[in-house]
C-alpha positions as CSV (number, residue, x, y, z in Angstrom):
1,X,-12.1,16.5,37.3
2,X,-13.7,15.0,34.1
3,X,-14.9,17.3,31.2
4,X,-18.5,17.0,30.9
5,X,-19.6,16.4,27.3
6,X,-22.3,18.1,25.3
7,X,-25.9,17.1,25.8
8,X,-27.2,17.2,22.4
9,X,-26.0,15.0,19.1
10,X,-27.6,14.3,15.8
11,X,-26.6,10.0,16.4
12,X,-25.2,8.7,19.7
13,X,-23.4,5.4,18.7
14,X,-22.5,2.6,21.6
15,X,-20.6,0.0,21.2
16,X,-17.3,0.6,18.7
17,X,-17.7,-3.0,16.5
18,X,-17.7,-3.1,12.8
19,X,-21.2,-2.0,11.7
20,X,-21.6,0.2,14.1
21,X,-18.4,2.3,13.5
22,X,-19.7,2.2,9.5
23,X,-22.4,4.1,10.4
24,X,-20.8,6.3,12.5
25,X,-18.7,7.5,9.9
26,X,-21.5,7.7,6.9
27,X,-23.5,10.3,9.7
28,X,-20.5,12.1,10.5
29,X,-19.3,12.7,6.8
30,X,-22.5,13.9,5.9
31,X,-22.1,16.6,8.4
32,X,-24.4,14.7,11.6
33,X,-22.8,15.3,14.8
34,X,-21.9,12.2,16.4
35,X,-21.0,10.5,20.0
36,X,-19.3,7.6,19.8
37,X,-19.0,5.2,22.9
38,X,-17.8,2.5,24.0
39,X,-17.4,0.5,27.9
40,X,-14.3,-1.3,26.5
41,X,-11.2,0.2,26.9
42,X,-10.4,-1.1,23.0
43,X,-11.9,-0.4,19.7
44,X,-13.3,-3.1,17.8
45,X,-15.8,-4.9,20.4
46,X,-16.3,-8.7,18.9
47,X,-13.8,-7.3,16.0
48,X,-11.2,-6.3,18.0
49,X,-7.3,-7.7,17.6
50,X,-5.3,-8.2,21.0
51,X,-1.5,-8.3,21.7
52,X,-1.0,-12.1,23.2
53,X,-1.2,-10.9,27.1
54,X,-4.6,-8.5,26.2
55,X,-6.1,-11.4,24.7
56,X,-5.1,-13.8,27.3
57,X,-6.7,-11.6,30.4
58,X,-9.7,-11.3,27.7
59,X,-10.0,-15.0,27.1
60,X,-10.0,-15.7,31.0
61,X,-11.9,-12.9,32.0
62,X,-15.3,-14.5,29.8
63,X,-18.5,-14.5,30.7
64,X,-21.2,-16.5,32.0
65,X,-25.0,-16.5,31.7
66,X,-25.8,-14.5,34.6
67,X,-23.1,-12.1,33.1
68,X,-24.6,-11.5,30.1
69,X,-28.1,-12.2,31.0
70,X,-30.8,-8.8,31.7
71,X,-30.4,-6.2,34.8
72,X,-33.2,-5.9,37.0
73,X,-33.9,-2.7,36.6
74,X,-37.9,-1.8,35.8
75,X,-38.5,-1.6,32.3
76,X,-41.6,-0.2,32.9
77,X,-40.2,3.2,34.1
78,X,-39.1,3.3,30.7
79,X,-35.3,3.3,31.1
80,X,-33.0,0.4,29.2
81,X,-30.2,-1.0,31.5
82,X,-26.9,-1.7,29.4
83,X,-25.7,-5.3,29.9
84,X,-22.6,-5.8,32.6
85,X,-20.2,-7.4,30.1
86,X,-21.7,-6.9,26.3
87,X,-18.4,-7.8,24.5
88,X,-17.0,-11.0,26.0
89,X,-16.8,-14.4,24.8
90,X,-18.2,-17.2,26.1
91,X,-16.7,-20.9,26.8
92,X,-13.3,-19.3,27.0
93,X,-10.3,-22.2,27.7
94,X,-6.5,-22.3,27.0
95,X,-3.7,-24.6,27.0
96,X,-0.2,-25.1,26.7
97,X,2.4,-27.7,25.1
98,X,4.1,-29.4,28.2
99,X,7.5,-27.6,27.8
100,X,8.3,-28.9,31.5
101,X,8.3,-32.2,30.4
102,X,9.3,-32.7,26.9
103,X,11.6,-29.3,26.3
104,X,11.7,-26.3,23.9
105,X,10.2,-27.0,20.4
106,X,12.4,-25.2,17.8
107,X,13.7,-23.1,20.1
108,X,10.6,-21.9,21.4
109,X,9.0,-21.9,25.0
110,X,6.0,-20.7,26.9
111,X,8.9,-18.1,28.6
112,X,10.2,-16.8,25.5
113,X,5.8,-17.0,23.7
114,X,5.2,-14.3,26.7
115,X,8.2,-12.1,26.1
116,X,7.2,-11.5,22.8
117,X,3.9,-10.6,23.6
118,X,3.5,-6.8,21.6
119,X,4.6,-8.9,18.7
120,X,1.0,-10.9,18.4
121,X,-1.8,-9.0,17.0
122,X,-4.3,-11.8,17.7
123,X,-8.4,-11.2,15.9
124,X,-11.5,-12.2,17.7
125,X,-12.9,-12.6,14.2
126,X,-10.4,-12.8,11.4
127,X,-11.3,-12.4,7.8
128,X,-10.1,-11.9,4.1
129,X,-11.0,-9.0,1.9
130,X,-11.6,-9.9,-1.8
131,X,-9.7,-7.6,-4.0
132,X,-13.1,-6.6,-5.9
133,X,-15.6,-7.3,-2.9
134,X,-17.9,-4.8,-1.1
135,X,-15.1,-3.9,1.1
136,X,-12.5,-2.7,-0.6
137,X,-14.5,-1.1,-3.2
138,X,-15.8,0.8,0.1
139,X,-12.4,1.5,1.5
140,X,-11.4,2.9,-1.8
141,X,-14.6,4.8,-2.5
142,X,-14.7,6.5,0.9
143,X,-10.6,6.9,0.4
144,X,-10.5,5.2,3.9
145,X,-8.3,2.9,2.5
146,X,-5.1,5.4,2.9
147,X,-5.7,4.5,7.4
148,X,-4.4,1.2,6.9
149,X,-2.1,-1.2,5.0
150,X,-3.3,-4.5,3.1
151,X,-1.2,-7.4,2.0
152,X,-1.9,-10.2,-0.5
153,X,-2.5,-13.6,0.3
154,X,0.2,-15.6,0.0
155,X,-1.4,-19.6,-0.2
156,X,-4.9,-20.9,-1.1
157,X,-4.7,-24.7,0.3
158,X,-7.0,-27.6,1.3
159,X,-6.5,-31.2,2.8
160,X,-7.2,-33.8,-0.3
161,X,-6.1,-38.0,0.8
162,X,-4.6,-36.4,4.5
163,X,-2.3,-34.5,2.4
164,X,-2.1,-30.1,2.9
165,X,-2.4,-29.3,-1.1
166,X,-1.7,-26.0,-2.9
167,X,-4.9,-25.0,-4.7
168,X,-4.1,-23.8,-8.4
169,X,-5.9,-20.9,-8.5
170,X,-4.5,-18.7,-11.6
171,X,-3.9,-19.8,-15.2
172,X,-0.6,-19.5,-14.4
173,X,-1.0,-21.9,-11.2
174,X,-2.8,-24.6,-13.3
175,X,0.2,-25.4,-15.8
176,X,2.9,-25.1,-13.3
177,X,1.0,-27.6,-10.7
178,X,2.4,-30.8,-10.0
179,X,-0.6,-32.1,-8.5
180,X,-3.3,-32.2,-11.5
181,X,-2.4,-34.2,-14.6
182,X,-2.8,-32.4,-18.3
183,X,-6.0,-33.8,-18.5
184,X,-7.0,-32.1,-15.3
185,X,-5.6,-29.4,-16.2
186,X,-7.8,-28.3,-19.4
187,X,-10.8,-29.6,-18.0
188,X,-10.4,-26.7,-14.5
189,X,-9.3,-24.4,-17.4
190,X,-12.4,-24.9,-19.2
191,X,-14.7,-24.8,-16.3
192,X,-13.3,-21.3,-14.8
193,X,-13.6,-19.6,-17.6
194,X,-17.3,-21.0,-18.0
195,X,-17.6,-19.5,-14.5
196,X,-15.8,-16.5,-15.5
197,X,-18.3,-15.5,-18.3
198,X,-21.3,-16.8,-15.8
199,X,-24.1,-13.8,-15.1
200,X,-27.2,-14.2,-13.6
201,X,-30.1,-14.0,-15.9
202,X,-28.1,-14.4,-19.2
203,X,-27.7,-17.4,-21.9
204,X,-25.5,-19.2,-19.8
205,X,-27.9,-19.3,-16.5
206,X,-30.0,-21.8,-18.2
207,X,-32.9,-23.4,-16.1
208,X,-31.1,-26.6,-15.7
209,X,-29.5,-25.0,-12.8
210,X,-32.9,-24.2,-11.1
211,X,-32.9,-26.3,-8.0
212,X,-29.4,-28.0,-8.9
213,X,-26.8,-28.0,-6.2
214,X,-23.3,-26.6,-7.2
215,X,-21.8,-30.0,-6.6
216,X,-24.0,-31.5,-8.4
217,X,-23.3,-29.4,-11.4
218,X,-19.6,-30.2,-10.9
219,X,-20.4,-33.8,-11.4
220,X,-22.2,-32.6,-14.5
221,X,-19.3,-31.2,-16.0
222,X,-17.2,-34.7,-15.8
223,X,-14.4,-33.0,-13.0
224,X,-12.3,-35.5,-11.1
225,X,-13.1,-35.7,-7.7
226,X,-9.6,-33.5,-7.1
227,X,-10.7,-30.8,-9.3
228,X,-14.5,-31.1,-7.8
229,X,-13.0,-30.4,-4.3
230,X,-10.5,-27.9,-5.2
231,X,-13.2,-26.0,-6.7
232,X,-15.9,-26.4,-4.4
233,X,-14.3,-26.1,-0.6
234,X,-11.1,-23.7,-2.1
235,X,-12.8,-21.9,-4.7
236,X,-16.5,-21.0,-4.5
237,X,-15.8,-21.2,-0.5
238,X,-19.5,-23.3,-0.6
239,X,-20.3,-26.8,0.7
240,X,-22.1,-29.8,-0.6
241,X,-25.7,-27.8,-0.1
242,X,-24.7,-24.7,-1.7
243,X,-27.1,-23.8,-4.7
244,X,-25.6,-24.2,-8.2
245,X,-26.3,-20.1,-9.1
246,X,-24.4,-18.9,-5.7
247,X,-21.2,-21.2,-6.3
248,X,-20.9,-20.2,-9.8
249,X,-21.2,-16.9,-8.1
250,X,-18.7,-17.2,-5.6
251,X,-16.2,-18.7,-8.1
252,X,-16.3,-15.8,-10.7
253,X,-16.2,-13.5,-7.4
254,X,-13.0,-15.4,-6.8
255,X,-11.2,-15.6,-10.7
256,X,-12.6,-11.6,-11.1
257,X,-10.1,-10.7,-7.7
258,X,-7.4,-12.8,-9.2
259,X,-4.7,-10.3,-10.2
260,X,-6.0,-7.5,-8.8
261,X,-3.5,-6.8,-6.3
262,X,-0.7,-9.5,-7.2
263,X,-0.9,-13.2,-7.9
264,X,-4.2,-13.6,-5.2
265,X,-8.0,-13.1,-5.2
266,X,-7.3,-11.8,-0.8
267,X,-6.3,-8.8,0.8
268,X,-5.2,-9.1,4.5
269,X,-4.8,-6.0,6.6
270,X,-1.2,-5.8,8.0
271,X,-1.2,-5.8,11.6
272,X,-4.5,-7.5,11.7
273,X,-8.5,-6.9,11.2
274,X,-9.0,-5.5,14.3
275,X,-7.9,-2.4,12.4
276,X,-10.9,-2.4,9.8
277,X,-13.0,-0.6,12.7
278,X,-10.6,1.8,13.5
279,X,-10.1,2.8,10.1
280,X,-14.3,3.6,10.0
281,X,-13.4,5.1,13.5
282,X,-10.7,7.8,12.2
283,X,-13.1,8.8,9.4
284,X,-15.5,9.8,11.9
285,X,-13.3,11.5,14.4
286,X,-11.5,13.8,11.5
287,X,-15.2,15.3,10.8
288,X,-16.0,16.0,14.3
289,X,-17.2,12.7,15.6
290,X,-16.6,12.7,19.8
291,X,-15.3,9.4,21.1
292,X,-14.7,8.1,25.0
293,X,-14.1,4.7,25.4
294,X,-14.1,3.0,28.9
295,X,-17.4,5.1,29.3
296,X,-19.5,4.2,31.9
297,X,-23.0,4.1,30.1
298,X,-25.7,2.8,32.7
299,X,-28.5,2.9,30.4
300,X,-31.5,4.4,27.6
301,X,-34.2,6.4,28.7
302,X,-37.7,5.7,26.8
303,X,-40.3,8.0,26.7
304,X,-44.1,7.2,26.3
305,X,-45.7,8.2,23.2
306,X,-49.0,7.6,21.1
307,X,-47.5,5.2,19.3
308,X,-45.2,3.4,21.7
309,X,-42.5,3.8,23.4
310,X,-39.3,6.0,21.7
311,X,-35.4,6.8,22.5
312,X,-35.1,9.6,24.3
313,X,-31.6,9.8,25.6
314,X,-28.8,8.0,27.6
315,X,-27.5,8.0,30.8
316,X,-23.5,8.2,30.5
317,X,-22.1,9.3,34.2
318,X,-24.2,12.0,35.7
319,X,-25.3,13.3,32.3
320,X,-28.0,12.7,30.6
321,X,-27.3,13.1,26.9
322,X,-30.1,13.3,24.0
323,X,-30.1,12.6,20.4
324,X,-32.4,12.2,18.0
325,X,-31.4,8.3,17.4
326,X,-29.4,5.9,18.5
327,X,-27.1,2.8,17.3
328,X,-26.3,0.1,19.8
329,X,-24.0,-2.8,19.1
330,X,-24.0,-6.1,19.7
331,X,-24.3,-7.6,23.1
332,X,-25.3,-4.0,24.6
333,X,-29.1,-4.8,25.2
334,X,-30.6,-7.5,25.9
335,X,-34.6,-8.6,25.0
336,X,-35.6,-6.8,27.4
337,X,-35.5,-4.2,24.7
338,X,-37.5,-5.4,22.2
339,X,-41.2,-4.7,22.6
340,X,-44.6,-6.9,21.4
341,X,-46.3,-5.0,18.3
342,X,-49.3,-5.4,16.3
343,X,-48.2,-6.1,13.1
344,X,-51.3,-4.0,11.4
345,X,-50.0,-1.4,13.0
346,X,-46.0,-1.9,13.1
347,X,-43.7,-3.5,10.7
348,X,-41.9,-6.3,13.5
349,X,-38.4,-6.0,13.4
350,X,-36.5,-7.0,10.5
351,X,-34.3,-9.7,10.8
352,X,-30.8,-10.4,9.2
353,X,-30.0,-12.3,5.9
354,X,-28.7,-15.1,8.3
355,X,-27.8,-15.6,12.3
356,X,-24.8,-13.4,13.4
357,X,-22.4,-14.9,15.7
358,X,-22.5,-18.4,16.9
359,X,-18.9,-19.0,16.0
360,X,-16.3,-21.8,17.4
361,X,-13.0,-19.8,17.2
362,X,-9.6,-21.7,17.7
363,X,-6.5,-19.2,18.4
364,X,-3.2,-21.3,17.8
365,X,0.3,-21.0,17.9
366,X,2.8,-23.5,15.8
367,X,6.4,-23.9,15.1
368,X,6.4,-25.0,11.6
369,X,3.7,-24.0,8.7
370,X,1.2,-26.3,7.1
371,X,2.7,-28.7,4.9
372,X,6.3,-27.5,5.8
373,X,8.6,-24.5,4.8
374,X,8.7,-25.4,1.3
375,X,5.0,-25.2,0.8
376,X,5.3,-21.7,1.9
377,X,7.7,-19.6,0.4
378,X,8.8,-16.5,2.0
379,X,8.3,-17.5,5.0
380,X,4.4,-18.1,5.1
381,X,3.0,-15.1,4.9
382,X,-0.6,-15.3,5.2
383,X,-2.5,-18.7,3.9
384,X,-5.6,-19.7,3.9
385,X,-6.7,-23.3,4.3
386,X,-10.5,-24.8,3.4
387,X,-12.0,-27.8,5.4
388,X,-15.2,-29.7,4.2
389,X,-17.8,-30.1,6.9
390,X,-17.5,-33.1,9.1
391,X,-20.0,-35.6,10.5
392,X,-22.7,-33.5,12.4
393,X,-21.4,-29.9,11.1
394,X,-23.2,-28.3,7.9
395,X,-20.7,-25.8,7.0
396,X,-17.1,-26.9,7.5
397,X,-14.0,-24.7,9.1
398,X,-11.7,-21.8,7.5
399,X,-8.5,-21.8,8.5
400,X,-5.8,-18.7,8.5
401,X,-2.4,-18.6,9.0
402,X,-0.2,-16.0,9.3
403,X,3.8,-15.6,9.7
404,X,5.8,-12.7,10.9
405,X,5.3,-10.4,7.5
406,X,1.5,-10.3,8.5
407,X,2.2,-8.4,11.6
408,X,0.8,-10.4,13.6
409,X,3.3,-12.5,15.4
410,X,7.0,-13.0,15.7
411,X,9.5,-14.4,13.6
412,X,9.6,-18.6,13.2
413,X,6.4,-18.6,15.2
414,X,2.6,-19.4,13.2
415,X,-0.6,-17.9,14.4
416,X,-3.5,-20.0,13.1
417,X,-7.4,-19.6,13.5
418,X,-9.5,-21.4,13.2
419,X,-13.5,-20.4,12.9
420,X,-16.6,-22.5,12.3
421,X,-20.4,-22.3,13.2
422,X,-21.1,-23.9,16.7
423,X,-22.6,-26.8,17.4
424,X,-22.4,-27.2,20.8
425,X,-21.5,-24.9,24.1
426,X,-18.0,-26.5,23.9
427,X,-16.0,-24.8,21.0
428,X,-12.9,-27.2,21.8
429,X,-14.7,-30.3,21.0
430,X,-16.3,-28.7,17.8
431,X,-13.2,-27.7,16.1
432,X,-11.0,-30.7,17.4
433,X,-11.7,-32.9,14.0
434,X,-10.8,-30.0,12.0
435,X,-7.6,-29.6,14.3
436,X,-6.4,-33.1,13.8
437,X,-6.6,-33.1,10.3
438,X,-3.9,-30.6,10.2
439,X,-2.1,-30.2,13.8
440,X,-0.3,-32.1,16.4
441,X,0.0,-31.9,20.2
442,X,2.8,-33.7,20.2
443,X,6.7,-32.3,18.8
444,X,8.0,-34.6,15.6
445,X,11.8,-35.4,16.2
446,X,12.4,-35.9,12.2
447,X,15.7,-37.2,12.8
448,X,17.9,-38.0,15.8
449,X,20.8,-36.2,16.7
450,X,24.1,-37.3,16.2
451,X,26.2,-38.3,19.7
452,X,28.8,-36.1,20.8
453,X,31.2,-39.1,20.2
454,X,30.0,-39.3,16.5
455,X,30.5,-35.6,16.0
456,X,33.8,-35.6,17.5
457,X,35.2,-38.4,15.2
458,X,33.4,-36.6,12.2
459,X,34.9,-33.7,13.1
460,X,33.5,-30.2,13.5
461,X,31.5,-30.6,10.0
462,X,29.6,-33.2,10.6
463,X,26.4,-31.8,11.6
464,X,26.8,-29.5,8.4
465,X,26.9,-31.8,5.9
466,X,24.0,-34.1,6.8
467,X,20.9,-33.4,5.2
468,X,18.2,-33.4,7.8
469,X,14.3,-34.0,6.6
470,X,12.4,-31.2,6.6
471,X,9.9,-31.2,9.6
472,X,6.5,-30.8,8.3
473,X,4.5,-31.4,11.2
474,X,3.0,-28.3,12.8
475,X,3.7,-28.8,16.5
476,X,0.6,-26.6,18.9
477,X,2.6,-24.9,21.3
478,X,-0.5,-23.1,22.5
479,X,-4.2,-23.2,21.7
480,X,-7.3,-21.3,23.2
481,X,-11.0,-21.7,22.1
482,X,-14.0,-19.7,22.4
483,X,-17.4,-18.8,21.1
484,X,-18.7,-16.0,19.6
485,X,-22.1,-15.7,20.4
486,X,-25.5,-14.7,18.4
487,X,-26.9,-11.5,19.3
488,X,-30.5,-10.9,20.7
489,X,-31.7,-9.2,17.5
490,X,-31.1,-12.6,15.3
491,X,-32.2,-14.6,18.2
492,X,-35.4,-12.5,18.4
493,X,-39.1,-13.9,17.3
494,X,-41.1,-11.9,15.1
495,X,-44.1,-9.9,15.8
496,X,-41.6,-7.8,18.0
497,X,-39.9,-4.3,17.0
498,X,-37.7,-1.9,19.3
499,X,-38.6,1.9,20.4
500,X,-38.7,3.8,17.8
501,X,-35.1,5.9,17.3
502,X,-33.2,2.9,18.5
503,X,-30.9,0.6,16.1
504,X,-29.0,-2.2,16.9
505,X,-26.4,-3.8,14.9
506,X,-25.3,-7.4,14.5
507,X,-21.2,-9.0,15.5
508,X,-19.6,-11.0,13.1
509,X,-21.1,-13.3,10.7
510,X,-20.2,-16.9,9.3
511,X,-18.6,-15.1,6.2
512,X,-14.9,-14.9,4.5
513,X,-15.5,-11.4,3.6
514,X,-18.0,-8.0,5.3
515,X,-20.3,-8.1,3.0
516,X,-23.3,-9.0,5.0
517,X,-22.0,-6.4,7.8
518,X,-21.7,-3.7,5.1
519,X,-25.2,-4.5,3.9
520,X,-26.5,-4.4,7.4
521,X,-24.5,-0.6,7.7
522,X,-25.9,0.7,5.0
523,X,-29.2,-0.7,6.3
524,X,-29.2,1.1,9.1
525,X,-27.7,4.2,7.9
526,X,-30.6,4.5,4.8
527,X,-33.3,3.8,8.0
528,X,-31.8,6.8,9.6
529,X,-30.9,9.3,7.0
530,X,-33.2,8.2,4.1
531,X,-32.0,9.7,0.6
532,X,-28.5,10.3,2.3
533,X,-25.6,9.5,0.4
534,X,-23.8,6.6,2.3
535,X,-19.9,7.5,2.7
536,X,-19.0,9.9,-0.2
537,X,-15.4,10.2,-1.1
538,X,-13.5,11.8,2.2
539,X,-10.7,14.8,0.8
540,X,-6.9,14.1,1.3
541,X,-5.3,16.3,3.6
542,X,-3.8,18.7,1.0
543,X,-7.2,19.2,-0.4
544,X,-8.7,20.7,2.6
545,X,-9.1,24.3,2.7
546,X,-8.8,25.8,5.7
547,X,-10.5,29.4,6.5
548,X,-9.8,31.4,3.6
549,X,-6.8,29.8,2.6
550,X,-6.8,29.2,-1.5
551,X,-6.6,26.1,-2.3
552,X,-2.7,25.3,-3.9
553,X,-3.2,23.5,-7.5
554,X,-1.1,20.2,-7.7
555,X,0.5,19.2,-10.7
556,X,0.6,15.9,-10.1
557,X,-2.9,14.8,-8.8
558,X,-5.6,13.6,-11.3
559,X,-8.0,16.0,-12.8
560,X,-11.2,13.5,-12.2
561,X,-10.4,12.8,-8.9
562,X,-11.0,9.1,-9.2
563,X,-11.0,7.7,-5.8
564,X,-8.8,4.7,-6.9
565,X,-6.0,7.6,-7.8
566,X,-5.7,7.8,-4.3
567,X,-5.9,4.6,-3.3
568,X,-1.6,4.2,-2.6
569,X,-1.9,2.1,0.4
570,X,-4.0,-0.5,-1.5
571,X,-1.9,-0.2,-4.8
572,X,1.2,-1.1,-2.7
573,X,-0.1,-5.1,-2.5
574,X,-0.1,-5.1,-6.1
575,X,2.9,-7.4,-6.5
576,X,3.4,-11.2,-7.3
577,X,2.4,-13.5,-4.4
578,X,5.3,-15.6,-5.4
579,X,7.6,-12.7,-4.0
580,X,6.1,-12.6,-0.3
581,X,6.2,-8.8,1.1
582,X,9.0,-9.5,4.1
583,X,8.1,-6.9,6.6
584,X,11.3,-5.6,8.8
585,X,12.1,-6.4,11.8
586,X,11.8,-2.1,12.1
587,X,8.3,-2.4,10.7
588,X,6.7,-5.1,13.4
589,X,8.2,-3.0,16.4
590,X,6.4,-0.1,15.4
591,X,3.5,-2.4,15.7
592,X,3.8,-2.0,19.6
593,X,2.8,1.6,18.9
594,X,-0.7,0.5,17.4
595,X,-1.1,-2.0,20.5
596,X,-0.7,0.1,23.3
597,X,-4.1,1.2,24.2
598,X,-4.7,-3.0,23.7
């Protein structure tokens, strides 16, 4: 028999996606009671991270229009239907390298790929954390950061004349590079650390830059077309339209997270992002937040008011369960919801800073790393690689790889995604010229093999001696695409608003980092508890006091508390890049005990 849950909350939250979970745990540390559900059977809705036979069942399972499209169910007797599938991706396709025909490559085979299936921990919307960006500042703030473990990136790269380049990032990078001349070299010396001394408002923003774009002011400052490229698609992560103020902004955002945590201006969370939600999640559970996934929640209840319609409560089972508001994630309601105001009476409802969503996603798996094993040291690690847009896209691809020390797949095998903003309803044919640039469908033989009759007269050290080429062409064993799509609240018109005591949050955005998600979160939360403070610093489990109990002084913890004095989990990246972390083959099978509810 299942346990009926209480009837009254301070915030019911549905849905269990990035935002959402944020403000679940800002309520629920200041005290709010909270209910936090979800129909999946995972955390992490559009943000979730699968092992390679969940995501595979995922992928196939999809979606269609009618899936995803609005219930029949009256609107008029004021109750909200919740959407069949909210969380699934659209235009979802896979394919494998013909092993039948041409053989194993390196070893490897769609037989062995399957076996190893709780080593993948593959994201539905992978991202990097700047080391001083919104999130980690949050994560260490909030002292969330202690539920998970981060890693440096390993490799900033980009294609320059078809060839997969190292991007010299760090002064130390810039005088050891091979591939910019002395020249070069001052000139990108000179130019970052005009960046790096760039604010907004100050001497240095001069109005020159007003309606200048930041390629444009690259050209200014008499940069090769190498260096312009480096610094535009590696560095500011901008585009040939980006303003001139917001790429010198995003390349002092990158040179100020340089050295942070090691020789890299990235975090990556081991084991994937999928568990940046859960870490929100945890918060909110260890201050009483209530959480059932797989929860069949049928719909909202409205109820009639002077002033419009307003949330009332939900319908979860046979219960009917109140609150005084509620947080919906994406994909959950459709526009059914949204309701027609006067705008002299009701502000219409607020749109984001851009669309959410709308994302071509490549999933990959390779044999060999881009540019070869000795462009990545230490096995790989995790590397990111920067496309400019091609004909007919505006905002070009981001590419990540990752290698066994990620936690994300096994050993001698590379899991690569690949994201950009979709054009079309078919995500394979918008990613396919960034795919060529940098893959291959078909397995390089770099050398041939010697005869058995050649081996025999060389004797049994032949094969030793010769030096074989080293095979730098990344082979796709398997490859499955997908789109993300836009929610309803992006997509909506104005001059519309929802009930009043109902929020809904956005998926994913076109972004490296979560800073527009983070805004959003505290967005919402300010909406709902105005003057609140969003995510104070949560205690570490030996300063909790428990009844009566005196707290026991501890010698060695810091007498101002400082949030960062606890921030261990985060401090343990900081360590040269050039030395990739190797994580055990002990330390990835206890990744099977984090993927067993996936």
């Amino acid at each position: 028999m299942e346990e009926e849950l209480p009837t009254e909350f301070d915030l019911i939250v549905i849905g269990t996606g990035l935002t959402e979970s944020i403000v679940a745990a800002a309520a629920s540390r200041i005290g709010k009671t909270v209910l936090h559900l979800d129909t999946n059977d995972y955390y992490g809705a559009f943000w979730a991270s699968f092992n390679f036979e969940s995501f595979r069942k995922y992928l196939n399972a999809g979606s269609t229009e009618q899936d995803i499209g609005s219930n029949e169910v009256a609107v008029e007797q004021n109750f909200l239907p919740l959407r069949n599938h909210p969380t699934a991706v659209r235009n979802g396709f896979e394919c494998w390298y013909n092993f039948d025909e041409h053989g194993d490559v390196d070893g490897w085979n769609r037989e062995r790929i399957e076996q190893e299936f709780r080593r993948f921990n593959i994201d539905l919307a992978p991202k990097l954390l700047y080391a001083r960006g919104s999130l980690v500042e949050l994560l260490i703030s909030s002292n969330i950061c202690r539920y998970a473990e981060f890693r440096a990136l390993d490799r900033v790269a980009t294609v320059w004349e078809d060839r997969i380049m190292t991007v010299p990032c760090s002064r130390s990078d810039v005088f050891t590079s091979k591939d910019v001349n002395v020249v070069e070299k001052r000139l990108l010396m000179k130019f970052l650390q005009s960046c790096a001394a760039y604010e907004e408002g100050s001497e240095s923003d001069s109005v020159e830059l007003e309606g200048v774009t930041f390629l444009e002011h690259l050209r200014n400052q008499k940069l090769t077309p190498n260096l312009i490229h480096y610094v535009l698609y590696a560095i500011a992560m901008a585009n040939e339209r980006t303003p001139c103020r917001d790429g010198l902004s995003g390349v002092k955002k990158f040179l100020m997270s340089l050295g942070h945590y090691g020789n890299s201006p990235f975090l990556f969370p081991v084991y994937g992002c999928g568990e940046i939600p859960q870490c929100f999640c945890r918060l909110c559970a260890v201050f009483g937040g209530i959480y059932c996934l797989k929860n069949p929640i049928e719909g909202i209840h409205l109820q009639a008011t002077e002033d419009g319609q307003r949330y009332e409560s939900i319908k979860c089972r046979k219960q009917s369960i109140r609150s005084k508001d509620i947080v919906v994630g994406h994909g959950y309601l459709g526009r059914e919801a949204f309701v027609a105001v006067d705008a002299s009476k009701q502000a219409p409802l607020r749109k984001p800073d851009t669309i959410c969503g709308k994302l071509a996603r490549a999933v990959i798996l390779t044999n060999v790393p881009f540019g070869g094993a000795s462009q990545n040291p230490g096995g790989g690690g995790v590397a990111i690689l920067k496309l400019p847009p091609v004909e007919g896209h505006l905002e070009g691809a981001t590419i990540l790889q990752m290698a066994h020390s990620s936690g994300t797949c096994p050993k001698n095998i590379y899991l690569i995604h690949i994201t950009a903003v979709a054009v079309s309803e078919n995500p394979e044919a918008d990613l396919e010229p960034y795919v060529s640039q940098i893959l291959s469908k078909t397995y390089a033989q770099t050398t041939d093999e010697p005869t058995n009759a050649e081996q025999q007269a060389e004797g049994d050290n032949a094969k030793t001696e010769s030096v074989k080429p080293e095979n730098t062409t990344s082979t796709i064993l398997y490859e499955a695409y997908f789109n993300i799509p836009t929610c309803d609240v992006c997509g909506a018109d104005g001059g519309v608003s929802l009930p009043t005591g109902i929020h809904m949050t956005c998926g994913p955005f076109h972004e490296l980092d979560y800073d527009l998600s983070i805004q959003q979160a505290k967005r919402v939360f300010n909406d709902i508890y105005p003057g609140e403070e969003f995510l104070p610093r949560a205690p570490d489990p030996e300063e909790i006091i428990i009844g009566e109990e005196e707290p026991v002084p501890d010698s060695a913890a810091a007498d101002d508390g400082a949030p960062v004095d606890n921030a261990s989990e985060c401090r343990d990246t900081e360590s040269d890049s050039g030395v990739a972390q190797e994580a055990s083959e002990e330390t990835i099978d206890k990744a099977e005990e984090c993927t067993e509810q996936k």
